[in-house]
C-alpha positions as CSV (number, residue, x, y, z in Angstrom):
1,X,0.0,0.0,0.0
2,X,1.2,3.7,-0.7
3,X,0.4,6.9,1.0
4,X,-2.4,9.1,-1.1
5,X,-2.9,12.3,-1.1
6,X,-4.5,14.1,2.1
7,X,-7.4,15.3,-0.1
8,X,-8.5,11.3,0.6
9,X,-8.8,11.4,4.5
10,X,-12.1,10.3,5.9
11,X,-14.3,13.3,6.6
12,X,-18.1,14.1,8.4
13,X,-19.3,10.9,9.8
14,X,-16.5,8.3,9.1
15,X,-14.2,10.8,10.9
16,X,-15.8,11.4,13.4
17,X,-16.6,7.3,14.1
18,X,-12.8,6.4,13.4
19,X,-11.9,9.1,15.8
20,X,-14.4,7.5,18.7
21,X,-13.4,4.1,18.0
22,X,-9.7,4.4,18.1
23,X,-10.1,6.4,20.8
24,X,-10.4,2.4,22.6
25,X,-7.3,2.0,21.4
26,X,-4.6,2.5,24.4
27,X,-1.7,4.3,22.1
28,X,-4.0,6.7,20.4
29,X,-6.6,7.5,23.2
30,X,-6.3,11.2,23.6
31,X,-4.6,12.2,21.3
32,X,-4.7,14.2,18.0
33,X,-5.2,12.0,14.9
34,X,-4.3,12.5,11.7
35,X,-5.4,10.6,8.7
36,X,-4.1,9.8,4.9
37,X,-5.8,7.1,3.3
38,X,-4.0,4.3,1.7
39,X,-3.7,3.3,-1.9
40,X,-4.0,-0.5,-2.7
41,X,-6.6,-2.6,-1.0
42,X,-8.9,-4.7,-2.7
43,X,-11.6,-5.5,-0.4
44,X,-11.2,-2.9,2.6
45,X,-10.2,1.2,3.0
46,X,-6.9,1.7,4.8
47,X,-6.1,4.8,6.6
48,X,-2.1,5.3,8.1
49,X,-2.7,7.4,11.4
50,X,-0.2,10.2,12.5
51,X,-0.1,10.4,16.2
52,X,0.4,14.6,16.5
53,X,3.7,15.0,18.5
54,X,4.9,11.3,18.3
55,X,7.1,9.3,15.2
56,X,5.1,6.3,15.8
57,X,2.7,5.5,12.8
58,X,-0.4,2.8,12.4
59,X,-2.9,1.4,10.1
60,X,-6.5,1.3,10.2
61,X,-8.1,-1.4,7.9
62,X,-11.7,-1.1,7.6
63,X,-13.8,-4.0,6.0
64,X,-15.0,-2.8,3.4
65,X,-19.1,-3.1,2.5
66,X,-20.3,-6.7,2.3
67,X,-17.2,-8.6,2.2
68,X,-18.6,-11.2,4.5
69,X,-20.2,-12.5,1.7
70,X,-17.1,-13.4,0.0
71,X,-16.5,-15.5,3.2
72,X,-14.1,-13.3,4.2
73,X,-14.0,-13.3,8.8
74,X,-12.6,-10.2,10.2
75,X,-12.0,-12.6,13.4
76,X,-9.9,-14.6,11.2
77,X,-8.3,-12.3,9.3
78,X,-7.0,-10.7,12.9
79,X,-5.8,-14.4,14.2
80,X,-3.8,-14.3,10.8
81,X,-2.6,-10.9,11.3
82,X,-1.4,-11.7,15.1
83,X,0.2,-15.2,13.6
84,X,2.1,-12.9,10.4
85,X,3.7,-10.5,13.2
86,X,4.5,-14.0,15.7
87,X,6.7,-15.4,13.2
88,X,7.8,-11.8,11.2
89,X,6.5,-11.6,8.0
90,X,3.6,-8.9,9.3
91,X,3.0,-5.9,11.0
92,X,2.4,-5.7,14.8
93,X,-0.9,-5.7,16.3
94,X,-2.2,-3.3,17.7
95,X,-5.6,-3.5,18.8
96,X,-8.8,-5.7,16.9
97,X,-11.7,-2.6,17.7
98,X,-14.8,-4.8,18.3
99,X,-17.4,-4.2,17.7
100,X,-16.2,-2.2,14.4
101,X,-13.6,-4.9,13.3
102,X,-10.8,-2.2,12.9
103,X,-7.8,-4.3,12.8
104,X,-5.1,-1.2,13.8
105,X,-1.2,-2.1,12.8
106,X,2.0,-0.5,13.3
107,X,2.9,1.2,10.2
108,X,6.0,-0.6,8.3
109,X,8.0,1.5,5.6
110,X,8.5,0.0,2.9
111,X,8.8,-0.4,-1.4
112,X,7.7,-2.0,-3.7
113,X,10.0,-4.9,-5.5
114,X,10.5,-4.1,-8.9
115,X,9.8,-6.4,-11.5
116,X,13.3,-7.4,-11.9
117,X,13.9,-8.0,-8.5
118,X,11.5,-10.5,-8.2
119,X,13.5,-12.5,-10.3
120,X,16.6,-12.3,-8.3
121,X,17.6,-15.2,-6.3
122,X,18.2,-13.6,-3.4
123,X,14.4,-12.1,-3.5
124,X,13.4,-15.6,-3.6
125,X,14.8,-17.1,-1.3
126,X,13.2,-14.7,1.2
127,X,9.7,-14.9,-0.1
128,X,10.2,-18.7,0.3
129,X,11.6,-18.2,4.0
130,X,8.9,-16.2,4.3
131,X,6.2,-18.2,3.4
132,X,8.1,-21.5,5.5
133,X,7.6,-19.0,8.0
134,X,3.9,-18.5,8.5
135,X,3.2,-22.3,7.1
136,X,5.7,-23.4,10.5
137,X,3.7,-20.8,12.6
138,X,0.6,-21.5,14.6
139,X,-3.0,-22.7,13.1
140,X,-5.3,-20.0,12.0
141,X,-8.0,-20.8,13.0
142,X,-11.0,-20.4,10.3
143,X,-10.8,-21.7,6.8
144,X,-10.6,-19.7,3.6
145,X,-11.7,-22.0,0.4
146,X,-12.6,-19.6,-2.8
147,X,-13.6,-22.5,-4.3
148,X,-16.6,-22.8,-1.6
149,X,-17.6,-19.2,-2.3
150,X,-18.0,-19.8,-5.4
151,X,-20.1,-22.7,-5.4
152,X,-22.0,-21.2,-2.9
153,X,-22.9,-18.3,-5.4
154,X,-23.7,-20.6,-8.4
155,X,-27.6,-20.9,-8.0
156,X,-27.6,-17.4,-8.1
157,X,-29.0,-15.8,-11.5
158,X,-26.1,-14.1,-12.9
159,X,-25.2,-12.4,-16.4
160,X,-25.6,-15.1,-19.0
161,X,-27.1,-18.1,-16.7
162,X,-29.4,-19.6,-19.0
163,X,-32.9,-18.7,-18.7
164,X,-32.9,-15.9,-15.9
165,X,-33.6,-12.6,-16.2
166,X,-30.0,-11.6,-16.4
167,X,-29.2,-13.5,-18.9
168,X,-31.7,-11.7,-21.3
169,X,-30.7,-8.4,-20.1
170,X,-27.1,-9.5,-20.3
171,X,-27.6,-10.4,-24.0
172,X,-29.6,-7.0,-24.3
173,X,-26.9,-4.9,-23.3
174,X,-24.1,-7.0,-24.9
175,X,-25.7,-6.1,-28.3
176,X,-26.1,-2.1,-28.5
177,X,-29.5,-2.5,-26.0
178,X,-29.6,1.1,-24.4
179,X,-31.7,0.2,-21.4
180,X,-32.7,-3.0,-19.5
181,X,-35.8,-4.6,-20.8
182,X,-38.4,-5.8,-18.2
């Protein structure tokens, strides 16, 4: 994830409710926050937090809308988290922020690894040490299986399923149509 620009930070409401639930958090209770939001995430907003008047730096990662129905467990994904920072391929834990699900980080600096570099033996090697790593730590507990998700969803009456709804709008569209028919 990269830093964006400050004309991203939360504002109104989701401020204001980041602000009073991080407030639960120890290191940042009473203090002055400051937000940039983070570039990168697929399934949930990320915010690094700038304690006024201290070097230390966190993340906020905030689930984004509905991802429970791509089976993904914000209890999980925080056991994960906790085991990634046990063995040292993740960030520390801060705090889990029930009933929210915040999961709040320390900040790590970082880069990204060039294209070149991922080629390199050396980069390699510690991916794979990495990854012996978190397969050696402790059992997450929870189970992630895509493939489940997917069947679960495959009833469902989606663009081109043969027969539904969708699929004759789908075919609509596909061809020029210029609004839904009913």
């Amino acid at each position: 994830m990269t830093e964006s620009t400050v004309d991203d930070e939360p504002r109104g409401e989701l401020r204001e409710e980041l602000t009073r639930a991080l407030q639960r958090v120890p290191e940042l209770a009473g203090r002055a926050l400051i937000f940039t939001a983070l570039s990168g995430g697929i399934t949930n907003r990320n915010f690094l937090i700038a304690v006024s008047g201290d070097r230390d730096r966190y993340v906020v990662r905030l689930a984004g809308n509905d991802t429970h129905l791509l089976g993904i467990s914000r209890e999980v994904e925080h056991a994960a988290t906790v085991a990634a920072a046990g063995v040292g391929v993740g960030p520390e834990v801060v705090a889990f922020v029930r009933p929210e699900g915040y999961l709040v980080t320390r900040f790590i600096e970082g880069s990204l690894v060039s294209e070149d570099a991922v080629h390199q033996p050396e980069t390699i090697r510690r991916v794979a040490d990495s990854l012996r790593r978190i397969h050696d730590g402790p059992a997450i507990p929870g189970l992630f299986v895509p493939f489940r998700i997917v069947e679960a969803y495959r009833p469902w009456p989606w663009p081109g399923a043969s027969g539904s709804r969708w699929s004759t709008s789908w075919r609509w569209r596909s061809r020029g149509g210029s609004s839904w028919p009913s």
